[in-house]
PASEBA-1860 file (N, C-alpha, C; in nm, 3 decimals):
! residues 299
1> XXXXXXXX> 13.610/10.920/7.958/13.512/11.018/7.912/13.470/11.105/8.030 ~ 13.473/11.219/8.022/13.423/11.309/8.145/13.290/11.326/8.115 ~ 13.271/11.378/8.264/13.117/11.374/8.295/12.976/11.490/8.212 ~ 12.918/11.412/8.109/12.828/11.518/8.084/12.682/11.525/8.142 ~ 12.656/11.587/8.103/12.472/11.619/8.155/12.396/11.601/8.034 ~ 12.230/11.583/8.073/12.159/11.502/7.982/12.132/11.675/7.912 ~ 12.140/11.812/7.999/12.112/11.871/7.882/12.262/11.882/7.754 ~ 12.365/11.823/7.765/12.462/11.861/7.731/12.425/11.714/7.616
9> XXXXXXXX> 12.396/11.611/7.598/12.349/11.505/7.559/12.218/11.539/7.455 ~ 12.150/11.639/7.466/12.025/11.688/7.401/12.038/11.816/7.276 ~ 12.151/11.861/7.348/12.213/11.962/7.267/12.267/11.925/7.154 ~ 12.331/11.812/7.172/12.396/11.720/7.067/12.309/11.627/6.917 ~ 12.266/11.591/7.031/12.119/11.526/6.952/12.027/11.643/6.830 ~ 12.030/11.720/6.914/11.936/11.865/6.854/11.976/11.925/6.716 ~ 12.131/11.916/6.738/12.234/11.960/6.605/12.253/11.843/6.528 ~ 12.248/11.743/6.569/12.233/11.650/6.435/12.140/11.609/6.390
17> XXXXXXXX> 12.037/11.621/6.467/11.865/11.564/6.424/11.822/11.683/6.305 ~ 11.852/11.809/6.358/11.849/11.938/6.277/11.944/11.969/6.184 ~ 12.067/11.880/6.173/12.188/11.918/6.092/12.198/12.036/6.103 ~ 12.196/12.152/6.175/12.254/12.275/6.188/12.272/12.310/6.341 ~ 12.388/12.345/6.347/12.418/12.442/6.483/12.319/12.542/6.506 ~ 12.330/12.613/6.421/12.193/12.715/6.448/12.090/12.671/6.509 ~ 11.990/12.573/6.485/11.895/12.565/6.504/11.883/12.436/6.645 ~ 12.016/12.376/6.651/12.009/12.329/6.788/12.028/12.459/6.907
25> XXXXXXXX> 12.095/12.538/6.854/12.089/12.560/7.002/12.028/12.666/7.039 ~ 11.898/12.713/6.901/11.773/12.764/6.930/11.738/12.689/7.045 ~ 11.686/12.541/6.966/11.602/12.462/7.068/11.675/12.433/7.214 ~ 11.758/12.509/7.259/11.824/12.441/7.364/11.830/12.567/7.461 ~ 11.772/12.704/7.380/11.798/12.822/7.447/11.926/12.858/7.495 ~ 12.044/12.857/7.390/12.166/12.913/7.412/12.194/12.964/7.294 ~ 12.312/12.989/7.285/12.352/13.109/7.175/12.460/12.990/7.051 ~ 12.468/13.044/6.916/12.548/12.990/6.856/12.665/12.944/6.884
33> XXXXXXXX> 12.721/13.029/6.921/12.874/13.009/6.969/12.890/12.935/7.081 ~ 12.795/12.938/7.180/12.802/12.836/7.303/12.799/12.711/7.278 ~ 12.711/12.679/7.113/12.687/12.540/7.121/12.798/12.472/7.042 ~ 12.852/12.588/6.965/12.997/12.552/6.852/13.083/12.568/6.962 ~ 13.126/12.629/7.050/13.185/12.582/7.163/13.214/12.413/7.236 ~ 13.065/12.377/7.253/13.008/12.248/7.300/13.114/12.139/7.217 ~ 13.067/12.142/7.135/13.101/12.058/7.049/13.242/12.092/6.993 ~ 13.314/12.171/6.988/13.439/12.161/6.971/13.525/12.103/7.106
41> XXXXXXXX> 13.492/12.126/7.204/13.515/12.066/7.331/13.536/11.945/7.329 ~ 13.379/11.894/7.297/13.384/11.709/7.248/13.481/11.657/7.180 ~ 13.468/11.742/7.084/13.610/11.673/6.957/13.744/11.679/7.041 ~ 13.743/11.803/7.103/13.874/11.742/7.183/13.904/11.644/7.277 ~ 13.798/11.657/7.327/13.754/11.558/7.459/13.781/11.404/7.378 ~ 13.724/11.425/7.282/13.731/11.236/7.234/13.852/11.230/7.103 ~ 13.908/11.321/7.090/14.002/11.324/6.999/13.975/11.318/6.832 ~ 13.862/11.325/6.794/13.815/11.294/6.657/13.764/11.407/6.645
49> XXXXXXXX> 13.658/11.400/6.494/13.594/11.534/6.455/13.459/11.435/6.494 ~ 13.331/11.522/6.528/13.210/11.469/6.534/13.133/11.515/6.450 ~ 13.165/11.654/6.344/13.111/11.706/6.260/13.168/11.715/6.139 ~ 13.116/11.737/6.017/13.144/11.743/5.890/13.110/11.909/5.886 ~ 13.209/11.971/5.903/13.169/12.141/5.839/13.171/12.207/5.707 ~ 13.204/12.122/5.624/13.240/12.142/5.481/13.085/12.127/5.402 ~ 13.022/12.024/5.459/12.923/12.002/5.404/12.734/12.097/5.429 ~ 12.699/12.068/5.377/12.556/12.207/5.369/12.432/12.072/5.316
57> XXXXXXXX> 12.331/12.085/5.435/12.347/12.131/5.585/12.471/12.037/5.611 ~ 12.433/12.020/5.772/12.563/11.998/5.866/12.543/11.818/5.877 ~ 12.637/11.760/5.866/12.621/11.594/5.849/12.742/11.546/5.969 ~ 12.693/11.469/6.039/12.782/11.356/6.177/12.858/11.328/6.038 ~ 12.973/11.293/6.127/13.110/11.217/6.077/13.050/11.034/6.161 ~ 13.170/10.958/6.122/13.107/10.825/6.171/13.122/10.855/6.303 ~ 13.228/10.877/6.366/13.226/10.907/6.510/13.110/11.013/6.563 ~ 13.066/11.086/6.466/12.956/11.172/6.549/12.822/11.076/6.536
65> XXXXXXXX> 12.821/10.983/6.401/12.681/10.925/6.429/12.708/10.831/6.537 ~ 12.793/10.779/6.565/12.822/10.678/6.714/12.749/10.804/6.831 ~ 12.783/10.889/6.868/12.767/10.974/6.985/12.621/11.010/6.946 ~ 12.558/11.055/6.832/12.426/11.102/6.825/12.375/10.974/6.892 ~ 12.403/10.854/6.838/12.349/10.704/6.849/12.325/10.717/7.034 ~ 12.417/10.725/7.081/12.463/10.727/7.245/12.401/10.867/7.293 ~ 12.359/10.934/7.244/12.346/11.046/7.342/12.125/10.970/7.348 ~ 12.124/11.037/7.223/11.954/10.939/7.139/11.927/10.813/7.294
73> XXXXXXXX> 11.995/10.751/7.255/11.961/10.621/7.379/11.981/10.660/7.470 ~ 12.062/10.738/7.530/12.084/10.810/7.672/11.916/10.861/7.720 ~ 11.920/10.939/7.632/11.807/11.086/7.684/11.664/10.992/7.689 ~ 11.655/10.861/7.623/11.521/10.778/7.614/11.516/10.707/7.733 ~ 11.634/10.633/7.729/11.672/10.554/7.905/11.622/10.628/7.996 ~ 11.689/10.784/8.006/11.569/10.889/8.105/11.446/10.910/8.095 ~ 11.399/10.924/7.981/11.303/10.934/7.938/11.183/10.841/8.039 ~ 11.252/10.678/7.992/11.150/10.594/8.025/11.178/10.557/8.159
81> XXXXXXXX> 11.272/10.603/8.258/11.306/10.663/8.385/11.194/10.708/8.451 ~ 11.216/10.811/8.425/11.118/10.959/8.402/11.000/10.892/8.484 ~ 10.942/10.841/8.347/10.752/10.785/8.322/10.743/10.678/8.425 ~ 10.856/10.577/8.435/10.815/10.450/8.537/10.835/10.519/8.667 ~ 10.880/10.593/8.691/10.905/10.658/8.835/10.835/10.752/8.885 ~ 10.749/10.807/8.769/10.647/10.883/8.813/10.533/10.802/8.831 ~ 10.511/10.682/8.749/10.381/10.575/8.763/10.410/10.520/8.896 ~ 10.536/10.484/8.924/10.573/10.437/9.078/10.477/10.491/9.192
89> XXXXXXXX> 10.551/10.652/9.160/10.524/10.747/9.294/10.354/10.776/9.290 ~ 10.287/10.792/9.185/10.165/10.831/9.173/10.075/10.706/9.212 ~ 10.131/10.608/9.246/10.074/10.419/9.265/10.106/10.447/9.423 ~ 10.186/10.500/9.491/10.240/10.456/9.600/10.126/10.575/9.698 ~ 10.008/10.499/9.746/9.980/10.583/9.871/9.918/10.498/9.949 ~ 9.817/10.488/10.052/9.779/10.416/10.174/9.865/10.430/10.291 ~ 9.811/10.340/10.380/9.877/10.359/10.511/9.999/10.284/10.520 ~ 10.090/10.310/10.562/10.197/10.215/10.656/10.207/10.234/10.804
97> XXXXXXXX> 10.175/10.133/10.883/10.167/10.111/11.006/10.359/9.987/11.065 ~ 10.427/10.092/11.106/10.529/10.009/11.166/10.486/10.036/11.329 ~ 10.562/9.946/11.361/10.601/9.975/11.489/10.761/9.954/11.556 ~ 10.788/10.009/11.626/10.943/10.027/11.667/10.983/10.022/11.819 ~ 11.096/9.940/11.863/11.137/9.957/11.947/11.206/10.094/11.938 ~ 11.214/10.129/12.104/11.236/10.308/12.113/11.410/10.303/12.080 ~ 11.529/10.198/12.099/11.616/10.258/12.023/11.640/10.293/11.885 ~ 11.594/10.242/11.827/11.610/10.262/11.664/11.535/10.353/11.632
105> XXXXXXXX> 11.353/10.366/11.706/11.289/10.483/11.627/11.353/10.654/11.709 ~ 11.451/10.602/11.796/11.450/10.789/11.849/11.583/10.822/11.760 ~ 11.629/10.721/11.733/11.786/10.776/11.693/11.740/10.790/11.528 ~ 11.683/10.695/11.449/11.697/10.709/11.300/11.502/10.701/11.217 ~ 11.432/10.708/11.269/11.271/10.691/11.204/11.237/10.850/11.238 ~ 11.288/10.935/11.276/11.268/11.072/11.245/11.298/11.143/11.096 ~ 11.463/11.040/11.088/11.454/11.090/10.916/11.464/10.994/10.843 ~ 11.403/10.905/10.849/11.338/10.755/10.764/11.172/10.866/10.730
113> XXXXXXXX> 11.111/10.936/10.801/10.954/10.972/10.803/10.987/11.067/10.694 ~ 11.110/11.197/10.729/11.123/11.295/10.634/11.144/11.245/10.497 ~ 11.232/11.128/10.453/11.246/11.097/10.320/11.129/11.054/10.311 ~ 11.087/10.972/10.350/10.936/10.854/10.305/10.831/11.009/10.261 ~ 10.809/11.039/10.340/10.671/11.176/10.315/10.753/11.276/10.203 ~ 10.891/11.266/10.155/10.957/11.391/10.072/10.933/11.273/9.913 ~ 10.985/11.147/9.921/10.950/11.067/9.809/10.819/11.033/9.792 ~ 10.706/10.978/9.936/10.578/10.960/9.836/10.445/11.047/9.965
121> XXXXXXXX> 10.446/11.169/9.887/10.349/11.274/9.966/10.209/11.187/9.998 ~ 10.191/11.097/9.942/10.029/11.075/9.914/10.020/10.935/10.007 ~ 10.174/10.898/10.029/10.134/10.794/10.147/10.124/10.845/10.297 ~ 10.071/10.758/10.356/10.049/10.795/10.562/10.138/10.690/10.628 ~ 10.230/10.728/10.656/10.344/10.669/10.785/10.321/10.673/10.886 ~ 10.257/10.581/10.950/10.230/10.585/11.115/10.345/10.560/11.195 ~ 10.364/10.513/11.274/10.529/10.500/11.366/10.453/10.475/11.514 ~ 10.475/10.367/11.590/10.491/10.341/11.705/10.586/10.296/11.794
129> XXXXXXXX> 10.629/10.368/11.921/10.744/10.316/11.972/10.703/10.250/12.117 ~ 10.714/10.101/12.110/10.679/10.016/12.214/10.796/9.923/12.240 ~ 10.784/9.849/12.355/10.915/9.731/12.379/10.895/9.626/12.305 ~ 10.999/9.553/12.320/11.035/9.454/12.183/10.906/9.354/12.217 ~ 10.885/9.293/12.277/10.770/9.170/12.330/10.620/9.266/12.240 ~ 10.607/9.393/12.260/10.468/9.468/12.248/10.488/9.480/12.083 ~ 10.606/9.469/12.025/10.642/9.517/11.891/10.580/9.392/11.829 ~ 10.687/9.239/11.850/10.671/9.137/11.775/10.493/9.103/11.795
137> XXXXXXXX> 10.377/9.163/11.931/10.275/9.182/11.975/10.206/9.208/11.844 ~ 10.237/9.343/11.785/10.188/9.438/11.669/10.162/9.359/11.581 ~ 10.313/9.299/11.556/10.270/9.252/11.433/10.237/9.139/11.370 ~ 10.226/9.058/11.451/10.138/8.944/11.521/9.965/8.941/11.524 ~ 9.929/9.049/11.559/9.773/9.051/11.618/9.766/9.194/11.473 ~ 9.841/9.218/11.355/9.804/9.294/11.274/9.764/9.413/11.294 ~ 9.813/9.454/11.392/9.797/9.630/11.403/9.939/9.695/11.353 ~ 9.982/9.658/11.313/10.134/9.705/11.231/10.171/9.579/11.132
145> XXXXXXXX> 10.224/9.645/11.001/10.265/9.607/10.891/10.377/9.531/10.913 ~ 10.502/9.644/10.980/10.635/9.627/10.972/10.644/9.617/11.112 ~ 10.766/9.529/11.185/10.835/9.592/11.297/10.971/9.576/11.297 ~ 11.010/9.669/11.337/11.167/9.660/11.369/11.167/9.679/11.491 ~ 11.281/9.524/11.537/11.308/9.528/11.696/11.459/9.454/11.625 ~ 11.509/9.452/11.814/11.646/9.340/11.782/11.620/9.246/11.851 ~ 11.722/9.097/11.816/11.704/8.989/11.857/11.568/8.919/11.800 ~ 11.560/8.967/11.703/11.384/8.868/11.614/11.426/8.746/11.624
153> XXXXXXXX> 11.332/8.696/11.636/11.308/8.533/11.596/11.223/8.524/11.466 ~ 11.214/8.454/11.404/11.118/8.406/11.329/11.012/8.289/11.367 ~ 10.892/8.307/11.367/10.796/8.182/11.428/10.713/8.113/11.274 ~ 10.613/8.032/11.329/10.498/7.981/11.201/10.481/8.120/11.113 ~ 10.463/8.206/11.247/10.341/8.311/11.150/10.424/8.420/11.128 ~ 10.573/8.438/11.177/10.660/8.567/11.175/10.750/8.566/11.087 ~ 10.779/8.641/10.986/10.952/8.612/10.918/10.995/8.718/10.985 ~ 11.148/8.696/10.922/11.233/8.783/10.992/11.339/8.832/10.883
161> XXXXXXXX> 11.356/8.967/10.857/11.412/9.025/10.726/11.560/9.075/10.822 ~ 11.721/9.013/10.804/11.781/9.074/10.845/11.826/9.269/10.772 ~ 11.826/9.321/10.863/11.815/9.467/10.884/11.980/9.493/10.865 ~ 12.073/9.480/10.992/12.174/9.493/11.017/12.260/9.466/11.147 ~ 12.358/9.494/11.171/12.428/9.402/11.262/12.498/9.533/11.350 ~ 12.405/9.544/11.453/12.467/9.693/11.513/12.624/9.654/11.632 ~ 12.758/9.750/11.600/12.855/9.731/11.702/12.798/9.757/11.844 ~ 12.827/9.673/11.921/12.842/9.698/12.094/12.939/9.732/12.157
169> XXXXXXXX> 12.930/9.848/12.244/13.023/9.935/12.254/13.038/9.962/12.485 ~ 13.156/9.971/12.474/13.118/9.999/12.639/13.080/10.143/12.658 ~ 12.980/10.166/12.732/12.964/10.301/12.753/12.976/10.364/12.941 ~ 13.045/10.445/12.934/13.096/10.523/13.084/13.057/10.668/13.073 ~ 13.129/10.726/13.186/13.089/10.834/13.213/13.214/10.926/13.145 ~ 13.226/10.997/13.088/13.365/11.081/13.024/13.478/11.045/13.173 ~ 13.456/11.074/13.296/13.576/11.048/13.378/13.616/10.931/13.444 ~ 13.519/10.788/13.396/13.533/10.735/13.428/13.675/10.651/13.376
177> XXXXXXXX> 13.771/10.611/13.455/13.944/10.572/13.430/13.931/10.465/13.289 ~ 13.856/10.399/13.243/13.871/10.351/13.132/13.773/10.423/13.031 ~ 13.773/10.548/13.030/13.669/10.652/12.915/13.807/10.651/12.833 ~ 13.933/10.667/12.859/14.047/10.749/12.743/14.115/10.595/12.685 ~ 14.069/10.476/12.696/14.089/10.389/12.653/14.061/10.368/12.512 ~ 14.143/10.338/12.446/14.110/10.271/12.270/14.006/10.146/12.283 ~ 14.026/10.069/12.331/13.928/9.964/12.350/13.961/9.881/12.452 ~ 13.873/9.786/12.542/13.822/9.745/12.641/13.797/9.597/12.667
185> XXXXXXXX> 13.853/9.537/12.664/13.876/9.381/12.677/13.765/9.308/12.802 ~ 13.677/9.263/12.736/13.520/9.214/12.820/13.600/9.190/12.946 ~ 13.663/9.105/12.970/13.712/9.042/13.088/13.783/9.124/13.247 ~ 13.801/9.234/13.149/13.848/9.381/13.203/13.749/9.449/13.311 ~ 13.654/9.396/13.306/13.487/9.459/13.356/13.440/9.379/13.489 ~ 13.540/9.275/13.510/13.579/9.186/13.619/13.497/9.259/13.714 ~ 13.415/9.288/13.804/13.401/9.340/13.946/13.297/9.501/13.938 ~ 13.298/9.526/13.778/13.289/9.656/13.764/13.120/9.666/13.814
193> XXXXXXXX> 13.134/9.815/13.878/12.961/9.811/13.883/12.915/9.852/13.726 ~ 12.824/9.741/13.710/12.705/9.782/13.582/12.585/9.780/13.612 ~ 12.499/9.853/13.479/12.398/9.902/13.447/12.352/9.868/13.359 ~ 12.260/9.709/13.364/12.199/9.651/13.241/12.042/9.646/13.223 ~ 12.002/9.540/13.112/11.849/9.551/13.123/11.787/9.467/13.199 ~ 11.627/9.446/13.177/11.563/9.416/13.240/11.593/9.242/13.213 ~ 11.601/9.160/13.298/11.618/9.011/13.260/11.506/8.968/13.136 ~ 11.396/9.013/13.104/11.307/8.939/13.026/11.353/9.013/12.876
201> XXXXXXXX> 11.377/9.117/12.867/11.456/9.140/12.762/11.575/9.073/12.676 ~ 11.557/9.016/12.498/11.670/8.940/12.483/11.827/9.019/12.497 ~ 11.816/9.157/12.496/11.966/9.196/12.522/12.032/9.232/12.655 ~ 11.963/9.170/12.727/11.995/9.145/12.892/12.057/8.964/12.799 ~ 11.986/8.897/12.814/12.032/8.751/12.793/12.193/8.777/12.730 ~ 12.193/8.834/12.591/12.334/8.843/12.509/12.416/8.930/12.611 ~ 12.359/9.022/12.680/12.510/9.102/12.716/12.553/9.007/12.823 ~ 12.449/8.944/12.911/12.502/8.904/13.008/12.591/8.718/12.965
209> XXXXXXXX> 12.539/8.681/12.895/12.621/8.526/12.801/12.798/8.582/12.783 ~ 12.774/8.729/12.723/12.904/8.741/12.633/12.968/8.777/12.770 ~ 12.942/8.853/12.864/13.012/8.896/13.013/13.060/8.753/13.016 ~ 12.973/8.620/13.109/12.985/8.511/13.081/13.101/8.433/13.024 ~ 13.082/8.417/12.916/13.149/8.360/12.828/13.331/8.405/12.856 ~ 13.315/8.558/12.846/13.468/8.630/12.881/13.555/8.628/13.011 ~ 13.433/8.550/13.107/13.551/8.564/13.249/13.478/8.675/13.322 ~ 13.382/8.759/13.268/13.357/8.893/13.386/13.256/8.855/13.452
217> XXXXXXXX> 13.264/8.884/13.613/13.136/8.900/13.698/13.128/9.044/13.728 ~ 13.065/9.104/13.674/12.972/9.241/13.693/12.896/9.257/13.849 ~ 12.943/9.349/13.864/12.853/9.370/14.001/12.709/9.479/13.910 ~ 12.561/9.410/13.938/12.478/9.491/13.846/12.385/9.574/13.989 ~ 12.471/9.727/13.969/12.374/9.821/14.038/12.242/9.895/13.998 ~ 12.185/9.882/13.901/12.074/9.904/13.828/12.052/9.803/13.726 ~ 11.912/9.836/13.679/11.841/9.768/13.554/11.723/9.823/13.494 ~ 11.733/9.826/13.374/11.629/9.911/13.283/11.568/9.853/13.214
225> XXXXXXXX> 11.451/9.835/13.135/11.366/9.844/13.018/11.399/9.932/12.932 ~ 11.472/9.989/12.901/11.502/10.091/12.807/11.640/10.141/12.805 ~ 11.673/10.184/12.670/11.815/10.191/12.601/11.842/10.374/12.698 ~ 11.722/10.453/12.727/11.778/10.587/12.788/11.757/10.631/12.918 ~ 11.714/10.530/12.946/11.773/10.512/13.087/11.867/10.428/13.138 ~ 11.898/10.369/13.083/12.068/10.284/13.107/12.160/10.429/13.060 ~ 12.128/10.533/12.977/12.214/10.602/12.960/12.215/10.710/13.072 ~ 12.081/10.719/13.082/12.103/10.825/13.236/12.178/10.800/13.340
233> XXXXXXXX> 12.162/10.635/13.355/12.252/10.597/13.459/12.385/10.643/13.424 ~ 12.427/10.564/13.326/12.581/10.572/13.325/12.606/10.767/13.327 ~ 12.534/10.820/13.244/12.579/10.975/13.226/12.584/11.035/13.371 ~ 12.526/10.990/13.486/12.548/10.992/13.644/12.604/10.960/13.697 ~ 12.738/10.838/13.609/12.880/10.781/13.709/12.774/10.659/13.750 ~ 12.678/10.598/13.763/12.627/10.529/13.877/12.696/10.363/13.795 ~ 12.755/10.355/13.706/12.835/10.244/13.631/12.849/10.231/13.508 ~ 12.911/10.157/13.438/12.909/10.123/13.236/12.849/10.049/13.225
241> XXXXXXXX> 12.787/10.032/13.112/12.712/9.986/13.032/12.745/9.920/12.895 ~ 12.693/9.848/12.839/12.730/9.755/12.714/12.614/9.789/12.641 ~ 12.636/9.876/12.477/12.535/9.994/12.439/12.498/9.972/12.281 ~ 12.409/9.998/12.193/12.498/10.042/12.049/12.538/10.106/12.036 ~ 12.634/10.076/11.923/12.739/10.231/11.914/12.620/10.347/11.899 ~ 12.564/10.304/11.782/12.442/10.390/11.705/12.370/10.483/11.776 ~ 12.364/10.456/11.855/12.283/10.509/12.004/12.313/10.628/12.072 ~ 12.458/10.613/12.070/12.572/10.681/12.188/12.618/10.789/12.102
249> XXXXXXXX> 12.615/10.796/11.937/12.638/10.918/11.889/12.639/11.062/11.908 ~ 12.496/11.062/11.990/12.504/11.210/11.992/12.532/11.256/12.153 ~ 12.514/11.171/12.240/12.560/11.180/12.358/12.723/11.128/12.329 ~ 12.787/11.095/12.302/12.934/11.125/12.268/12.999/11.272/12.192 ~ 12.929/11.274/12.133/12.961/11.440/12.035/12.928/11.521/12.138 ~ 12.813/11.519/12.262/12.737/11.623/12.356/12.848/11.643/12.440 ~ 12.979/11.529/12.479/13.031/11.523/12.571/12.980/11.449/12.732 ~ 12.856/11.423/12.674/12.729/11.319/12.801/12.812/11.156/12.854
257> XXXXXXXX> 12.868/11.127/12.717/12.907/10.979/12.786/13.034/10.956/12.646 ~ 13.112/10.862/12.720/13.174/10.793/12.662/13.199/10.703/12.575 ~ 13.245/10.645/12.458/13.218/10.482/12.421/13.329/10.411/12.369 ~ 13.374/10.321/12.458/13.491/10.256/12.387/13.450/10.096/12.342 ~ 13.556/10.097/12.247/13.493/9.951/12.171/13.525/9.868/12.265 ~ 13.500/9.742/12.224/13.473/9.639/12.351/13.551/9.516/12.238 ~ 13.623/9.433/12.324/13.701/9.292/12.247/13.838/9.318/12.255 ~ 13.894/9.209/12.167/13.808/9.091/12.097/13.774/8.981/12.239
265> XXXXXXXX> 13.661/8.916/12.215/13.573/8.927/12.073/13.489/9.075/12.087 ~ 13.476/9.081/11.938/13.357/9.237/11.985/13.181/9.153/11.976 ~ 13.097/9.225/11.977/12.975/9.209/12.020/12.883/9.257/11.930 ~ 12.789/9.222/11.902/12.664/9.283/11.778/12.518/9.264/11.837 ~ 12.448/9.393/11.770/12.357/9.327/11.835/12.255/9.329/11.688 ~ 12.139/9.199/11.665/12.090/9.207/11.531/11.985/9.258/11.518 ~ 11.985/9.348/11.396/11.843/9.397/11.416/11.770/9.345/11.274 ~ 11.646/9.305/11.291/11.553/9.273/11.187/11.429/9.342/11.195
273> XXXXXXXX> 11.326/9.329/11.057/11.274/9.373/11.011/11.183/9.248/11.010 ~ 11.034/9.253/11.099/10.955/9.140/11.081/10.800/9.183/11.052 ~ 10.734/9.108/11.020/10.644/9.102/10.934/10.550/8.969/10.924 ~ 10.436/8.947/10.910/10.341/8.855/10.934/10.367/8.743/10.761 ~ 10.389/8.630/10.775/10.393/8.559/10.669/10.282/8.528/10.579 ~ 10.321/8.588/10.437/10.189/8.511/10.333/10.095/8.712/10.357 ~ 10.173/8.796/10.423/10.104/8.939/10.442/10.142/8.985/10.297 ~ 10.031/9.072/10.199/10.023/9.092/10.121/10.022/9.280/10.105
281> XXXXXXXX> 10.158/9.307/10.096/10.207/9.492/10.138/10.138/9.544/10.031 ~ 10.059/9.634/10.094/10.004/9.758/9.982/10.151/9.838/9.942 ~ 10.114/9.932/9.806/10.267/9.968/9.755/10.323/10.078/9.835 ~ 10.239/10.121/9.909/10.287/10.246/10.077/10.416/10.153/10.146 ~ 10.326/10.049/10.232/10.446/9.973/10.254/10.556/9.862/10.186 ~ 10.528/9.853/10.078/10.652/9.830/10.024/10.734/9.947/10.019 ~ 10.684/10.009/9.956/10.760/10.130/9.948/10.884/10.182/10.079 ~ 10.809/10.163/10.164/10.894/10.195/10.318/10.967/10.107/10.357
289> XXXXXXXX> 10.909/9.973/10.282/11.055/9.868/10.321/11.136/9.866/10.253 ~ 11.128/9.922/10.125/11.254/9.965/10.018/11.343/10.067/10.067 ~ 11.298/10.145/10.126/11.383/10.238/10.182/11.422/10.215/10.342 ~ 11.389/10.133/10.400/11.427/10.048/10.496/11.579/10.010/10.476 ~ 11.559/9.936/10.397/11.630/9.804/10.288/11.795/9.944/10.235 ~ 11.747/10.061/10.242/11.873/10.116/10.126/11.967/10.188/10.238 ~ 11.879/10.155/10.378/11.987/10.230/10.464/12.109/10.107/10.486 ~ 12.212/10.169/10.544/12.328/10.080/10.546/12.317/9.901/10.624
297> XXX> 12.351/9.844/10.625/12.343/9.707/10.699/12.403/9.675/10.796 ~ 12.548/9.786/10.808/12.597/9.698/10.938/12.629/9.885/11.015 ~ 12.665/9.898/11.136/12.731/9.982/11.161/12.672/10.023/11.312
END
């Protein structure tokens, strides 16, 4: 069956509820012939007749009362669409208070804010971008609803909603001799000068386990608290780095830095979505964790 539209579904309805062509496609604001058009289309489209033209007024054939039947239930299904989705949006306002570590909110909570404020005008999206320790902090001591960091734990008082499973990627300088590489074998990194995080950070612990684990000793000429200044470094030659891909997007498209995949094994890093247990979300923030929830899971 090819694709129709609900006004193309109403039109239908209109001429048999009215038994006359005429007067459907008054109500539909088109012309006679457009709508005897319509419907001769259908009949071809489904191979049967959907109308009785012999008869005065105009009477469905059995196949047309099947389609009146189907179009009728169609246009109500929207209908009651419609009404629950407007009771939704007109229910959904108050505050939402997240807080965010700065990789995730610089790269993607700019247009997480534009949909959230374009679907529910009447809610308030706050957004804070702090380090992961100050995040799980938030929402802990209840000054934020939501947080998204990586490496969550879950405690007594914390759950932990998995988010998604971001790729780890090596990142260099465009001239650096393994930038034109397809991918990058951990063990390969043997001696290399790097540029990691701060030790109290959990993705200092994972990058440096999986180095570890592979055979590489890293010579580490810097260390950061933060995902953009590990990139400054590397975008300065001063060494590579072990990155999210997610991250490196637009400084790869800029021509700023490099990113080649890394493995096997390859590397992830997890990100969750945490939240105070037995916390009872006004429909603002549900709302924002639904749309949290519809962005992709892994990538």
């Amino acid at each position: 069956m090819a694709q129709v539209n609900f006004d193309q579904l109403k039109l239908f309805r209109d001429i048999v509820a009215n038994r006359s062509i005429t007067r459907g496609a008054a109500l539909n604001a088109i012309s006679q012939s457009a709508a005897s058009q319509h419907v001769s289309e259908l009949e071809k489209q489904f191979n049967v007749k959907l109308l009785d033209r012999r008869t005065r007024p105009l009477a469905p054939t059995r196949a047309g009362r099947l389609y009146y039947d189907f179009c009728r239930d169609a246009l109500r299904r929207r209908d009651e669409f419609q009404a629950a989705l407007g009771g939704l949006r007109a229910a959904v306002e108050g505050e939402v208070r997240v807080a965010s570590i700065y990789s995730i909110g610089l790269s993607e909570l700019a247009g997480l804010e534009e949909e959230f404020a374009r679907r529910f005008p009447e809610a308030d999206l706050r957004i804070e971008y702090l380090r992961p320790e100050k995040v799980f902090e938030a929402v802990q001591g209840e000054r934020a609803d939501l947080g998204l960091m990586s490496f969550a734990e879950p405690t007594r008082e914390i759950a932990v909603i998995p988010w998604r499973q971001e790729e780890m990627v090596l990142a260099l300088a465009p001239s650096h001799p393994l930038a034109a590489r397809a991918a990058v074998a951990p063990a390969e990194l043997d001696g290399a000068d790097f540029i990691g995080f701060d030790d109290d950070l959990p993705i200092a612990a994972s990058v440096n386990r999986y180095l570890r684990d592979s055979g590489a000793q890293v010579n580490l000429v810097m260390h950061f608290d933060n995902i953009q200044m590990v990139k400054e470094a590397v975008a300065l030659g001063s060494g590579v780095s072990i990155l999210p891909a997610r991250v490196l997007r637009a400084d790869t498209a800029q021509g700023r830095l490099a990113a080649v995949t890394l493995g096997p094994p390859p590397l992830h890093r997890p990100v969750g979505i945490i939240h105070r247990r037995r916390h009872v979300f006004n429909p603002a923030t549900r709302a924002f964790l639904d749309l949290l929830q519809e962005t992709p899971a892994a990538g």
